[in-house]
C-alpha positions as CSV (number, residue, x, y, z in Angstrom):
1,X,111.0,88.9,39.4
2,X,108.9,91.4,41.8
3,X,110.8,92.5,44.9
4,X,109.4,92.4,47.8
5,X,110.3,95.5,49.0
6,X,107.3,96.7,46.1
7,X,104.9,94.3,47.2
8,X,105.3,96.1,51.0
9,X,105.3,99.6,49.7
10,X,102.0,98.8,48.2
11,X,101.0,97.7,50.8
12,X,101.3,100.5,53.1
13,X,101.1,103.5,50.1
14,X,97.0,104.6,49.0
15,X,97.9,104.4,45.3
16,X,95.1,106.3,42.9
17,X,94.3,104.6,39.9
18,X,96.9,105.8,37.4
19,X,99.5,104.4,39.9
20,X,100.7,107.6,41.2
21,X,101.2,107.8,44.9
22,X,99.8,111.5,44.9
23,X,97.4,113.4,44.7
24,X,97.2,116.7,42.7
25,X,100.3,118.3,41.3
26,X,102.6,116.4,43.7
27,X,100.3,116.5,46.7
28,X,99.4,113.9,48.9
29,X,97.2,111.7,48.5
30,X,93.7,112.1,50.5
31,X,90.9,110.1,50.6
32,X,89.2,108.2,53.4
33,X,92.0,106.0,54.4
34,X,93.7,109.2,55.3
35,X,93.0,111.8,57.9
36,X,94.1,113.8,60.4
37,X,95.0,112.6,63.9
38,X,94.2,115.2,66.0
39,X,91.2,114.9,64.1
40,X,90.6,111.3,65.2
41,X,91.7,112.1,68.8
42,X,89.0,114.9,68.9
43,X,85.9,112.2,67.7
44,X,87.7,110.2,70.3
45,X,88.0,112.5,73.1
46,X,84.0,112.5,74.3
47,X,84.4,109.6,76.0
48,X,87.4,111.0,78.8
49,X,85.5,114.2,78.9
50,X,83.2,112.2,80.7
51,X,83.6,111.7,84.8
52,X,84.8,109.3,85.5
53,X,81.9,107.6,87.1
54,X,80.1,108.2,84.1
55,X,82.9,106.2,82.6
56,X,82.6,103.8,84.8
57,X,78.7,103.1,84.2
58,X,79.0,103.1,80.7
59,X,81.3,100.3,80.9
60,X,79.6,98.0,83.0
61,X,76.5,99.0,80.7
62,X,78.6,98.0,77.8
63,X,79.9,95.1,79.5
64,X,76.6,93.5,80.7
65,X,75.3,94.3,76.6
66,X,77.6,92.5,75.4
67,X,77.0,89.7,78.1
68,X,73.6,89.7,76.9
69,X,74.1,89.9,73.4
70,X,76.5,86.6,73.7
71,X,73.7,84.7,75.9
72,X,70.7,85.7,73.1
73,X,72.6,84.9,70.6
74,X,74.3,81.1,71.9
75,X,70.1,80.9,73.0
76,X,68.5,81.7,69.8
77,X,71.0,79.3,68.1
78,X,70.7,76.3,70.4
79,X,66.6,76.9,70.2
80,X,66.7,76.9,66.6
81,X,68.7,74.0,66.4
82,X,66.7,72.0,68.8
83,X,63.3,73.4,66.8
84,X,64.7,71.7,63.6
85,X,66.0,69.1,65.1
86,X,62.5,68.1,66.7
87,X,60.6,68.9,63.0
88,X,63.5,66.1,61.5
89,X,62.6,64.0,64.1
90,X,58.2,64.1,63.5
91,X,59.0,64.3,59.7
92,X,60.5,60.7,59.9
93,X,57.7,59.3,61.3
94,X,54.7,61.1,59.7
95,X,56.3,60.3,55.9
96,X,55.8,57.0,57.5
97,X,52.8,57.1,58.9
98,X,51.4,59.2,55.5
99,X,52.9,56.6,53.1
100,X,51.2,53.8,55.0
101,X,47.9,55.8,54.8
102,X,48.1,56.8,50.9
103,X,45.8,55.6,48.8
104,X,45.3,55.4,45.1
105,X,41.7,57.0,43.3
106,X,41.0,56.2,39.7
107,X,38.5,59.4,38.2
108,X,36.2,57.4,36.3
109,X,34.5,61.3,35.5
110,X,37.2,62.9,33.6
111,X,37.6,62.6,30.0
112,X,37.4,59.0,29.0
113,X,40.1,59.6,26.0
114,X,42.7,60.5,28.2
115,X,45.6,57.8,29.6
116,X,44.3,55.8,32.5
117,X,47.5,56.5,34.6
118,X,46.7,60.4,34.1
119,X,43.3,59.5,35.3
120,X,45.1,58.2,39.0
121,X,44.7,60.8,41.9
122,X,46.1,60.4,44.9
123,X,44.1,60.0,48.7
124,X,46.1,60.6,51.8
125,X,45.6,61.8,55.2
126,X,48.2,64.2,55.3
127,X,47.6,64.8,58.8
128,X,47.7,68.8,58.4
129,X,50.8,68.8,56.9
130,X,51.3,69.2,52.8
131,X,51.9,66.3,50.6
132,X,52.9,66.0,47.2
133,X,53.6,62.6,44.8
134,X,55.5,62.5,41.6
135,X,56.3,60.1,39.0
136,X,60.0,58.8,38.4
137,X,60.2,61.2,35.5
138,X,59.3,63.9,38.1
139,X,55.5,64.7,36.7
140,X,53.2,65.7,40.0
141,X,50.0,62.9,40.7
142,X,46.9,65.3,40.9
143,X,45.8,65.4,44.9
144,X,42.5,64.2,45.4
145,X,42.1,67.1,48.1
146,X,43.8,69.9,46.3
147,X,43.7,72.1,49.5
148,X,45.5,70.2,51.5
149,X,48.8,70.0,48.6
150,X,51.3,72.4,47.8
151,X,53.6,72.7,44.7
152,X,57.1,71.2,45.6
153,X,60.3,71.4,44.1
154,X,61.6,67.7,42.8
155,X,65.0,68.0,42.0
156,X,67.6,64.8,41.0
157,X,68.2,63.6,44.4
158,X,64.4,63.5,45.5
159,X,64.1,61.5,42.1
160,X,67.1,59.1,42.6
161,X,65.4,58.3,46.4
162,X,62.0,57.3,44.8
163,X,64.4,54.9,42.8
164,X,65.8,52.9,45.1
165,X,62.2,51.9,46.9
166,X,63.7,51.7,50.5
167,X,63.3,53.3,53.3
168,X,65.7,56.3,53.2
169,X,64.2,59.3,54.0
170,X,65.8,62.8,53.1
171,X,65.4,65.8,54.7
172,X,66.1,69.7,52.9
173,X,64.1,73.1,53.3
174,X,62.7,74.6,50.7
175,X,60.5,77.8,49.3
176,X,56.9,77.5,48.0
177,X,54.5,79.8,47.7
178,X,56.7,82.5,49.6
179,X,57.1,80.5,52.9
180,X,59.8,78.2,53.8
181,X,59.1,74.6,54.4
182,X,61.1,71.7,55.9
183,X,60.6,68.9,53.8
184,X,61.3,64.9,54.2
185,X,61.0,62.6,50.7
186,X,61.0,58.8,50.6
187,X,60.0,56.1,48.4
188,X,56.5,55.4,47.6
189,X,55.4,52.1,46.1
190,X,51.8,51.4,44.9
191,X,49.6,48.0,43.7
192,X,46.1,47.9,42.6
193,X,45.5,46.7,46.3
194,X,46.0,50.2,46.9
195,X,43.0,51.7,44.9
196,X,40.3,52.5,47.0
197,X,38.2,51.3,44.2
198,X,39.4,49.2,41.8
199,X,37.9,50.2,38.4
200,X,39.8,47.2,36.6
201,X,38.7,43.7,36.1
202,X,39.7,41.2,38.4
203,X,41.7,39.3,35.8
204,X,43.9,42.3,35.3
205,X,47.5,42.4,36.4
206,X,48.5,46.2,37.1
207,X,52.2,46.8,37.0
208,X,53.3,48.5,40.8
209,X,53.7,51.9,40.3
210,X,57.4,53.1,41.7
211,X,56.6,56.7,43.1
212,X,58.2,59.6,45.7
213,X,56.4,60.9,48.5
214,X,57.1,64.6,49.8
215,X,55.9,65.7,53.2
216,X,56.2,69.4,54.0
217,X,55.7,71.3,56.8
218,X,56.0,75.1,57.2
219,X,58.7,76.6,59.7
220,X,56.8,79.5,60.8
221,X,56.3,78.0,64.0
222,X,60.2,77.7,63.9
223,X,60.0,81.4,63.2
224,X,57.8,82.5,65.2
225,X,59.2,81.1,68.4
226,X,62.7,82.4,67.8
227,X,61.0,85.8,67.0
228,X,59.3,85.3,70.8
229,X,62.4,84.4,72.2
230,X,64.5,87.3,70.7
231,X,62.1,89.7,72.3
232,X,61.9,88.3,75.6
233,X,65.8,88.3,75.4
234,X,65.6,91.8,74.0
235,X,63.5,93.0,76.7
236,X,65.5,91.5,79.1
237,X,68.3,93.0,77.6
238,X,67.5,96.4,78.0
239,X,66.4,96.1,81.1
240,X,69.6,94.8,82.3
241,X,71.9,97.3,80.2
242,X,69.7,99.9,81.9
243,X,69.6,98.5,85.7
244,X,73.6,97.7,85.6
245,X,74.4,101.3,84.5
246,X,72.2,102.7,87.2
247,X,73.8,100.2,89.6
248,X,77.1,100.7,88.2
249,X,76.6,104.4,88.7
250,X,75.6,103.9,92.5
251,X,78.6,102.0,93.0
252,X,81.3,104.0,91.2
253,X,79.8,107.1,93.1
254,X,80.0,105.2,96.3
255,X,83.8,103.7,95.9
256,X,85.0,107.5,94.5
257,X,83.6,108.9,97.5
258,X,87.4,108.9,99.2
259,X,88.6,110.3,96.2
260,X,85.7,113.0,96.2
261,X,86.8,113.5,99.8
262,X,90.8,113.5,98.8
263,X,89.7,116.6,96.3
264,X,87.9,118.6,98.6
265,X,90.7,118.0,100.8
266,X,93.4,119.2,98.3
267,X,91.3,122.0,97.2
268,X,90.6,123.4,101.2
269,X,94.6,123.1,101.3
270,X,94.9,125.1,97.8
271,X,92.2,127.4,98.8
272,X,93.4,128.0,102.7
273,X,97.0,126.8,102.7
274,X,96.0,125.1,105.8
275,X,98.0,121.3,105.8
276,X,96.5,120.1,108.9
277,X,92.8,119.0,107.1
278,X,93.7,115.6,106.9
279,X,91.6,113.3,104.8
280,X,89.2,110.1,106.8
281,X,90.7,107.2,106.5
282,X,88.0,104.2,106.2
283,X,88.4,100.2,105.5
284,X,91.7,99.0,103.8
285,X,91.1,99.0,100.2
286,X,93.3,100.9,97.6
287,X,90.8,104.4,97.9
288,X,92.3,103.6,101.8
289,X,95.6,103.4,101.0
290,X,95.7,106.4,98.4
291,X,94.0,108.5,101.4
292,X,96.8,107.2,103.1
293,X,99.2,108.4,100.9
294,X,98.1,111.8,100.7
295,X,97.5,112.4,104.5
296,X,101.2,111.2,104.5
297,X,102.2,114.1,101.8
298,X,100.4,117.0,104.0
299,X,101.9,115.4,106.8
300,X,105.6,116.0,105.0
301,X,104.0,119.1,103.3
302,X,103.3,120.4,107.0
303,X,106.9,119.2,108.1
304,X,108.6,121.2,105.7
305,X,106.5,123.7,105.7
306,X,107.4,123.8,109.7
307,X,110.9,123.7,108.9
308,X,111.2,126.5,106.1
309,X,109.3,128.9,108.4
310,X,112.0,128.5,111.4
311,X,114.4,128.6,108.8
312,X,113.4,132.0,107.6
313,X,113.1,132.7,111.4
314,X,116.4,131.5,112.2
315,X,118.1,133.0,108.8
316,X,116.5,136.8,109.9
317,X,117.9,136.5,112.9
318,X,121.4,135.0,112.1
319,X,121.6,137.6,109.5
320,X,120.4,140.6,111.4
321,X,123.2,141.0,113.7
322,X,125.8,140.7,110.9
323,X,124.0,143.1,108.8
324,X,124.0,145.5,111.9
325,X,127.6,145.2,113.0
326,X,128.8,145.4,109.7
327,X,126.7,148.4,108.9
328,X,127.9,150.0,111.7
329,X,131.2,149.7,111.0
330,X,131.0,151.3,108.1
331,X,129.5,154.0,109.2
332,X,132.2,154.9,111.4
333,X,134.9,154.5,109.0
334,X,133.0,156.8,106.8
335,X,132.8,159.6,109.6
336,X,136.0,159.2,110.4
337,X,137.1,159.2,107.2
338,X,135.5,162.3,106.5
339,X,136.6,164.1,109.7
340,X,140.1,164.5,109.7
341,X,140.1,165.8,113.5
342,X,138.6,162.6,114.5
343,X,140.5,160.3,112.7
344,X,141.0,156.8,114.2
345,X,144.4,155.5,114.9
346,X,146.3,153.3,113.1
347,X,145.6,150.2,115.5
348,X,141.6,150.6,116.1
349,X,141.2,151.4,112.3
350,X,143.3,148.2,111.7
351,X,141.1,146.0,114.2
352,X,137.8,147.5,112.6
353,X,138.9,146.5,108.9
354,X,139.7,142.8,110.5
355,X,136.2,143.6,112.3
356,X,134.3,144.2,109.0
357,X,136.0,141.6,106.8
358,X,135.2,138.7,109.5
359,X,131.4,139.6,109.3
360,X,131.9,140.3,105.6
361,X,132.7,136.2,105.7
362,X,129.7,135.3,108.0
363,X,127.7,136.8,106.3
364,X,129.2,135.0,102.5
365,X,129.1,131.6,104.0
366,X,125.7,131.8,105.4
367,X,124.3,133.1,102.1
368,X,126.1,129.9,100.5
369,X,124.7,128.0,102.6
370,X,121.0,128.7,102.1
371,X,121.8,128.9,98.4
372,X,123.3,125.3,98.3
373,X,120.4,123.9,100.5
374,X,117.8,126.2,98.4
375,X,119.2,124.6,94.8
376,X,120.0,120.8,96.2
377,X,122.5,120.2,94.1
378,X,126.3,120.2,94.9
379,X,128.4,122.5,93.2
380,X,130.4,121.4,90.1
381,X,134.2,120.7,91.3
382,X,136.5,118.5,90.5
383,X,138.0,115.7,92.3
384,X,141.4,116.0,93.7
385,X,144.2,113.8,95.5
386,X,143.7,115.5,98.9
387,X,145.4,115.5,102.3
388,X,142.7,115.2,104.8
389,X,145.6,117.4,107.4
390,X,146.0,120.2,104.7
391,X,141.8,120.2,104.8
392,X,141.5,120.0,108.5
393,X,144.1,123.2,108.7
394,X,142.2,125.0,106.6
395,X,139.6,124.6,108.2
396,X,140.9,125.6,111.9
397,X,142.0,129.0,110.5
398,X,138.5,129.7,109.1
399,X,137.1,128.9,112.8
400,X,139.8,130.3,114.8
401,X,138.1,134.0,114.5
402,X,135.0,133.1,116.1
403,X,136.7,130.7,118.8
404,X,139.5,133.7,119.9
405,X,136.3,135.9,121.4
406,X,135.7,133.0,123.5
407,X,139.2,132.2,124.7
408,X,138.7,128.6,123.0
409,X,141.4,127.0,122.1
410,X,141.4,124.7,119.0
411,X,143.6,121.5,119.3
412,X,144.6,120.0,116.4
413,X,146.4,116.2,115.8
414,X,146.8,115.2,112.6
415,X,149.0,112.9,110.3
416,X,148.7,112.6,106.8
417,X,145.8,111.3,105.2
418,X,144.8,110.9,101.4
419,X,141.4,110.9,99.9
420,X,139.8,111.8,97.1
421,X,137.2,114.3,97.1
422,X,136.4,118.3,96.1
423,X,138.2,120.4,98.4
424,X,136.0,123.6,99.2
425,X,133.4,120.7,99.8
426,X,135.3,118.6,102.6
427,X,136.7,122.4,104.0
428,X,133.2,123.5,104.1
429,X,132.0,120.6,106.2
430,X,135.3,120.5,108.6
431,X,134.8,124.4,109.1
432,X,130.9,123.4,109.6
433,X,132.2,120.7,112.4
434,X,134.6,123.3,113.8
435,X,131.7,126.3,113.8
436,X,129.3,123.9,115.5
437,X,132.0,123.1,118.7
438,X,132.6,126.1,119.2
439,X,129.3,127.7,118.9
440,X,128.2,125.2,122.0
441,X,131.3,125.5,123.6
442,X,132.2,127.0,127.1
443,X,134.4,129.9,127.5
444,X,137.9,129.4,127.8
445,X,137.3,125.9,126.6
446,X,139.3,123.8,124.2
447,X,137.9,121.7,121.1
448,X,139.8,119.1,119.8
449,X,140.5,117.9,116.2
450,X,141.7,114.5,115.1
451,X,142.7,113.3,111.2
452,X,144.1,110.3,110.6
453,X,143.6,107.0,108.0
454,X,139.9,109.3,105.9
455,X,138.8,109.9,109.6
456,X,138.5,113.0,111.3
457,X,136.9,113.6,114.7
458,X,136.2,116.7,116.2
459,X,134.8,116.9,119.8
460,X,133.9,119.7,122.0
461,X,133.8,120.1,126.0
462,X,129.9,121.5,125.6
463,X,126.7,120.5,127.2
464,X,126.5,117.5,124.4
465,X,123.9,116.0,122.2
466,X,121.0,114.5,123.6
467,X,120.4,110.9,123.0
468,X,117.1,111.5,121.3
469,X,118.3,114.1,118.8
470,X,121.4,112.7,117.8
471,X,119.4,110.9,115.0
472,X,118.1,114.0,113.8
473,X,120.9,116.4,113.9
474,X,122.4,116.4,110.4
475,X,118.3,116.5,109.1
476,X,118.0,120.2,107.1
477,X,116.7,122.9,108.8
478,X,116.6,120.4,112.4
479,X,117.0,122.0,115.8
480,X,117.4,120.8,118.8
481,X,115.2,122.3,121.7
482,X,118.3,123.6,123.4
483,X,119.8,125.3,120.2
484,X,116.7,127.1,119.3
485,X,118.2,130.0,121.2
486,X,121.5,130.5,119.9
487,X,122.0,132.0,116.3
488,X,122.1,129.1,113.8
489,X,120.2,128.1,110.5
490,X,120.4,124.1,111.4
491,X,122.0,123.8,107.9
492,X,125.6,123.9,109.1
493,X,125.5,119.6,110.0
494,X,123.1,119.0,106.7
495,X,125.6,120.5,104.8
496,X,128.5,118.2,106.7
497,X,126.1,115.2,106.0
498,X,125.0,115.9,102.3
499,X,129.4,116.5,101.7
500,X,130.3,113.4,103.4
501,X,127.7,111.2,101.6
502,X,128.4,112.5,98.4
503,X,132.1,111.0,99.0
504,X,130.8,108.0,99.9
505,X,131.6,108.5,103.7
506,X,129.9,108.6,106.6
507,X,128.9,110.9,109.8
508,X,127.8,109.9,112.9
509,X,127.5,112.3,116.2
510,X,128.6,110.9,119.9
511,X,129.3,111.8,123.1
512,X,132.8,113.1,124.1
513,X,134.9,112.0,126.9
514,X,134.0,114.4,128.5
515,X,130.6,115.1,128.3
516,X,130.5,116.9,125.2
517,X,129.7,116.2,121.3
518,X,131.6,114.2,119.1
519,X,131.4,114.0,115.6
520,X,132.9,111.1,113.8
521,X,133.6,111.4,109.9
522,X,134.7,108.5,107.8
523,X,135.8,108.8,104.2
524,X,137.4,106.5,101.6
525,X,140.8,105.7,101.8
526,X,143.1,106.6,98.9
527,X,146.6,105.8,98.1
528,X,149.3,108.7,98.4
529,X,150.5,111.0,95.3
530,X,153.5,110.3,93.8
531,X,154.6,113.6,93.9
532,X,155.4,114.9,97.2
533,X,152.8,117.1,98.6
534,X,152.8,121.2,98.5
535,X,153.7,122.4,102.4
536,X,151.3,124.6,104.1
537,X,150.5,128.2,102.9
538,X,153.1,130.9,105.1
539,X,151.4,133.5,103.8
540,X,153.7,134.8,101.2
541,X,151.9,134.4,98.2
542,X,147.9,134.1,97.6
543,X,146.3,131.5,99.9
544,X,144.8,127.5,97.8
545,X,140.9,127.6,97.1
546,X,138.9,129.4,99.6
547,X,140.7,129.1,102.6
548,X,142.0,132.8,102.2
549,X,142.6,134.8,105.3
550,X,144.0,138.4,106.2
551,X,147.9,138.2,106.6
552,X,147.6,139.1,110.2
553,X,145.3,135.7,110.5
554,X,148.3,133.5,108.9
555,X,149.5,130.7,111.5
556,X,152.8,129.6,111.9
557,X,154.3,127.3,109.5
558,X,154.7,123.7,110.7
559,X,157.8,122.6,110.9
560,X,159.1,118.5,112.2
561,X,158.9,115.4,110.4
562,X,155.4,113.6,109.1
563,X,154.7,110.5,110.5
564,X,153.2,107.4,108.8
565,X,149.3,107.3,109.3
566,X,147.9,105.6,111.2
567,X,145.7,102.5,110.8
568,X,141.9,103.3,109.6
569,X,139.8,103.3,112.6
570,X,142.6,104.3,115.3
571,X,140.5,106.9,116.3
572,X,137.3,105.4,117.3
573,X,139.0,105.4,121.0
574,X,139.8,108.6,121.1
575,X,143.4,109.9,122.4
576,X,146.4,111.6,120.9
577,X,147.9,110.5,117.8
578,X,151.8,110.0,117.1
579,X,151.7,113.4,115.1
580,X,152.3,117.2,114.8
581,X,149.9,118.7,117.6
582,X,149.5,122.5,117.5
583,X,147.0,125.2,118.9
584,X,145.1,127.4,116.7
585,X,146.8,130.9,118.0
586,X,145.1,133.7,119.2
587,X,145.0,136.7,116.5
588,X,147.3,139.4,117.4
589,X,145.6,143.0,118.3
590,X,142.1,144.0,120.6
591,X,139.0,142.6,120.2
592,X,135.4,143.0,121.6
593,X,135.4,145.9,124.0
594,X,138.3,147.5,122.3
595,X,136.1,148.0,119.0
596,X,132.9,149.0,120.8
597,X,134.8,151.0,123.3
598,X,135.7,153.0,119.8
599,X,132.1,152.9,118.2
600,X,130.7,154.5,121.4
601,X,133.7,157.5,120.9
602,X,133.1,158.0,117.8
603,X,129.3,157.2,116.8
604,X,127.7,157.4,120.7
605,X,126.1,154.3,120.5
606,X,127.5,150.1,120.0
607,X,126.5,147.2,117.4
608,X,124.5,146.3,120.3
609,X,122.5,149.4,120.7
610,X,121.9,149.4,117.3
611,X,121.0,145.9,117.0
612,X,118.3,146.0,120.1
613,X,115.8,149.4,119.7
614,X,114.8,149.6,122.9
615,X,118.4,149.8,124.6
616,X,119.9,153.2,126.0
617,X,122.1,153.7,122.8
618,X,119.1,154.0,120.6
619,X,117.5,152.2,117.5
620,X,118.7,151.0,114.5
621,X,118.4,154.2,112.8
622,X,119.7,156.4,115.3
623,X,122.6,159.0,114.6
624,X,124.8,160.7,117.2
């Protein structure tokens, strides 16, 4: 029994002769069903190495061809139809018309000795067609007018018609002489009435002679019309192949016109970097709305492009005084280092360390910050069980160095509250929030911090956020017309945003009572640990995650019992909660005028001389 799985293989396997499947010494096999593809994609490829208007006009050229080509041929077909269809049509009535008309001739001056029926010609006006009679047994009747008879084939059927004497008429095309010829055959019945002069006595009785009649008519008209008609439609053809290419050209040039002017456009901006040459928008069509498109993607090319170059602007500047301070403060430990008569005390070289590891952290988060933005992509941590409180404290001791200077006081109420989230994440954006209130906060000022139920609020006493840019504030790289003069990136809220949203939470900004911003985070609840939680770092042992400070920066330990948590949204009116409340506390030791007071001893000029050239202390390079 064959398998089928053979009859499928051989199928789809180019099998030589001998059976093998290969060619050579365990080659394979070659031959013309085989070739290469790339070789087939190259003999392919002229065609899209055209333009594509070229393209375009081919096809239409192609199209209308074939349009033609169906037209000729359904027209030639139906013509040649109706042609034979007419010639049927006159046949039937002229084998009529000639075998009423057909008459009988006896040749009284051929050889007397020979039968009297070979001696019977036949007379007909054949009416400039060819006529032919034979006998029953299919012998031919010699024409009177030789000229105007041909030599036609008489096969069985023809015969079996002249036998039944009625008046079917059949119809079939046939060769003689080299030409083609329709030809119609009937009956034919003849009496010695029919002689046109009776050479026998009157007494005699001649038996009716039982004959076929063939009329035959050539089909050269027939061929010679269609052969018109094919060149009119040829003609016609190639001038309409010709006229829709050229028309088809015209048009494709005219409807890639926008997408000429799109190129040019993309080109100037490649060539010039300039994103402002927009590209003319005209009518509605889809060229319209791919102009559209792409005048929409400079217009977001030149919006970014905006907001990376005042981000470079505002990074420079955030970064120079940093860089200055901190380089400064080396440089005086360095001399004093290696000057043992002027040494600094204990207490300044103590506040200079704390100096120097503060902007060592400013300087660390901002990098981080452009590098997270720069790569957008959150950093791979893993999701914990968290305490929003434990977050939110962390957070307050990484702000409270840059709200001390001020004399601003951060105010914290908390209760417990469990999510679940990636710490240095949620601590990054709560210290974001924090930086941000103080940064726009008066002196001597307080910012206050709520956590409760995955909610945590944080509002300052600040000039506020205007109406129209609270929409816009957690956009990257967006500052607001008021903020463009204070240090900043505008990545500190994008960063909030993108952390919230990849929790699942949400941000909004408001307006304090009074008067000043609020920011309003929501994240998912989550049910408590089973375990009890860890209690707050004290500071004697190494610090969780990042929150890491100098020992002298450690708060107090909290101490009272935890509350329940409140109800989710209890703080959308804002107030105090039923919770510990505590104020971020000052950091021990002098600040500000107490380390510049020292710079100017030691090096003769500030962080401020140094970072502004054309002060009294001198430039940036400047030595004592």
């Amino acid at each position: 029994m064959t398998n089928p799985f053979d009859l499928l293989a051989d199928r789809h396997v180019d099998r030589p002769p001998d059976g093998s499947t290969s060619g050579g010494q365990g080659g394979p096999q070659s031959g013309p069903g085989t070739g290469d593809p790339r070789r087939r994609r190259r003999r392919r490829s002229w065609f899209s190495r055209l333009a594509l208007r070229n393209r375009m006009a081919l096809l239409v050229g192609a199209a209308v061809l074939a349009g033609i080509a169906v037209v000729a041929g359904v027209a030639l077909g139906a013509t040649n139809v109706v042609l034979r269809n007419s010639i049927d049509d006159q046949l039937r009535q002229q084998v009529q018309v000639a075998g009423d008309n057909t008459k009988l001739w006896y040749d009284t001056g051929s050889d007397p000795n020979s039968p009297a029926d070979d001696r019977i010609q036949i007379y007909a006006n054949t009416l400039g067609l060819r006529l032919q009679v034979f006998r029953l047994d299919g012998t031919i009747l010699t024409p009177y007018n030789p000229q105007d008879y041909v030599q036609l084939p008489v096969d069985g059927a023809d015969i079996a018609i002249a036998r039944t004497q009625g008046d079917e008429v059949r119809l079939r095309t046939v060769k003689a002489d080299g030409k083609e010829y329709r030809v119609a055959t009937k009956a034919l019945r003849m009496t010695a009435d029919d002689f046109i002069y009776n050479p026998f006595p009157r007494d005699y009785r001649m038996a009716p002679l039982e004959l076929g009649l063939q009329l035959a008519r050539p089909m050269s008209d027939v061929t010679s019309t269609l052969g018109e008609l094919g060149l009119v439609m040829l003609v016609v053809g190639i001038v309409g192949v010709g006229g829709s290419m050229v028309a088809g050209l015209l048009v494709a040039r005219a409807a890639l016109r926008p997408v000429d002017d799109a190129a040019a456009a993309a080109e100037h901006v490649a060539r010039t970097q300039d994103l402002s040459a927009l590209i003319p928008v005209t009518g509605t069509d889809e060229i319209a709305r791919l102009a559209g498109s792409l005048n929409s993607m400079l217009r977001a090319l030149a919006a970014s492009k905006a907001r990376q170059r005042q981000l470079v602007d505002d990074a420079s500047h955030e970064l120079r005084t940093p860089l200055t301070s901190l380089r400064t403060n080396i440089e005086l430990l360095i001399r004093s280092e290696a000057n043992p008569h002027r040494a600094l005390p204990a207490a300044d070289r103590a506040d200079l360390l704390r100096d120097v590891d503060g902007q060592t952290r400013e300087l660390t988060g901002l990098v981080s910050e452009l590098v997270e933005l720069a790569r957008d992509e959150a950093p791979v941590e893993e999701v914990e069980r968290l305490d929003l409180a434990e977050v939110v404290a962390a957070a307050v001791e990484r702000a409270r160095r840059r709200a001390t200077p001020k004399g601003i006081v951060i105010k914290v109420t908390s209760a417990p509250s469990w999510v679940d989230g990636r710490p240095n994440m949620l601590e990054r954006a709560v210290t974001n929030l924090l930086d941000n209130a103080v940064k726009f906060s008066p002196v001597d000022s307080a910012v206050h911090v709520q956590t409760a139920a995955g909610e945590v609020v944080v509002s300052d006493e600040g000039p506020g956020i205007a109406a129209e840019d609270r929409p816009h504030v957690f956009e990257r790289f967006y500052r607001s017309t008021d903020a463009r003069s204070l240090p900043g990136s505008g990545l500190g809220l994008a960063i909030v945003a993108d952390a919230v949203h990849t929790h699942g939470g949400t941000v909004t900004a408001g307006e304090a009572p009074d008067g000043g911003a609020r920011m309003h985070v929501r994240l998912p609840l989550a049910s408590p640990p089973e375990t009890p939680p860890a209690p707050f770092w004290d500071g004697s042992q190494a610090p969780p995650r990042e929150s890491w400070a100098p020992p002298w920066a450690a708060p107090d330990p909290p101490s009272g019992p935890t509350p329940d948590p409140p109800a989710p949204g209890a703080l959308d009116p804002p107030g105090p909660a039923a919770s510990r409340t505590f104020d971020a506390p000052e950091a021990p030791g002098p600040r500000g005028p107490d380390i510049e007071a020292v710079r100017r001893a030691y090096l003769g000029f500030t962080t401020a001389d140094r970072a502004d050239p054309h002060s009294s202390g001198g430039g940036a390079d400047t030595k004592p």
